[in-house]
N, C-alpha and C positions, 0 to 999 in steps of 0.2 A: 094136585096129586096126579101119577099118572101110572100105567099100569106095562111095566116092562119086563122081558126074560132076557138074563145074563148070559152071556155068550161064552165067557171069561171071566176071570175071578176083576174085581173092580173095587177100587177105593176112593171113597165119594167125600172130602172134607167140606163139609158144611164153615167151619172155622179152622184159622192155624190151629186153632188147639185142638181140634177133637178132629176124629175119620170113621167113618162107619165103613166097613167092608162087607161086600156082598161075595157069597160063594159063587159059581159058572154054576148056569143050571136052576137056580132061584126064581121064583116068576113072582111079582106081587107090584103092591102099589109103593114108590118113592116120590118126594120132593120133583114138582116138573124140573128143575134146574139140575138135579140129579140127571133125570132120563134122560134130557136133551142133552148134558156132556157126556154121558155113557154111550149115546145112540153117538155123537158124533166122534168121540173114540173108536167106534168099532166094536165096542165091548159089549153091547145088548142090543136088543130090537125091541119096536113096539110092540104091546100084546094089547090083547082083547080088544076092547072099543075102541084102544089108540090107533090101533095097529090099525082096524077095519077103514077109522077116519083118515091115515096115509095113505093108504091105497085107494081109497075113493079121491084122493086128489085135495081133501079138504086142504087149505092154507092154515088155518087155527082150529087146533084141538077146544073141546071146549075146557073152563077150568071151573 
């Protein structure tokens, strides 16, 4: 799990059949594979512990 704020509204399909959608503006914890396609979309940033582990440079968040 990891702990991201939505920048933009984002929809996260876990499977073809199902999408969870996140409002802009949401902060909490989602699916790492989640945060890391969102972060790489452009559509959130890391928060909290993640956020402070990207900025210190760490390479792996822990899981």
């Amino acid at each position: 799990m990891a702990r991201i704020r939505f920048k933009h509204d984002y929809d996260y399909k876990p499977t073809p059949q199902s999408t969870i959608g996140y409002k802009a503006g949401w902060e909490g914890t989602v699916r790492r594979e989640c945060a890391e396609e969102a972060v790489a979309a452009g559509k959130a940033e890391w928060a909290g512990k993640d956020a402070e582990a990207k900025q210190d440079g760490e390479a792996e968040i822990s899981r």
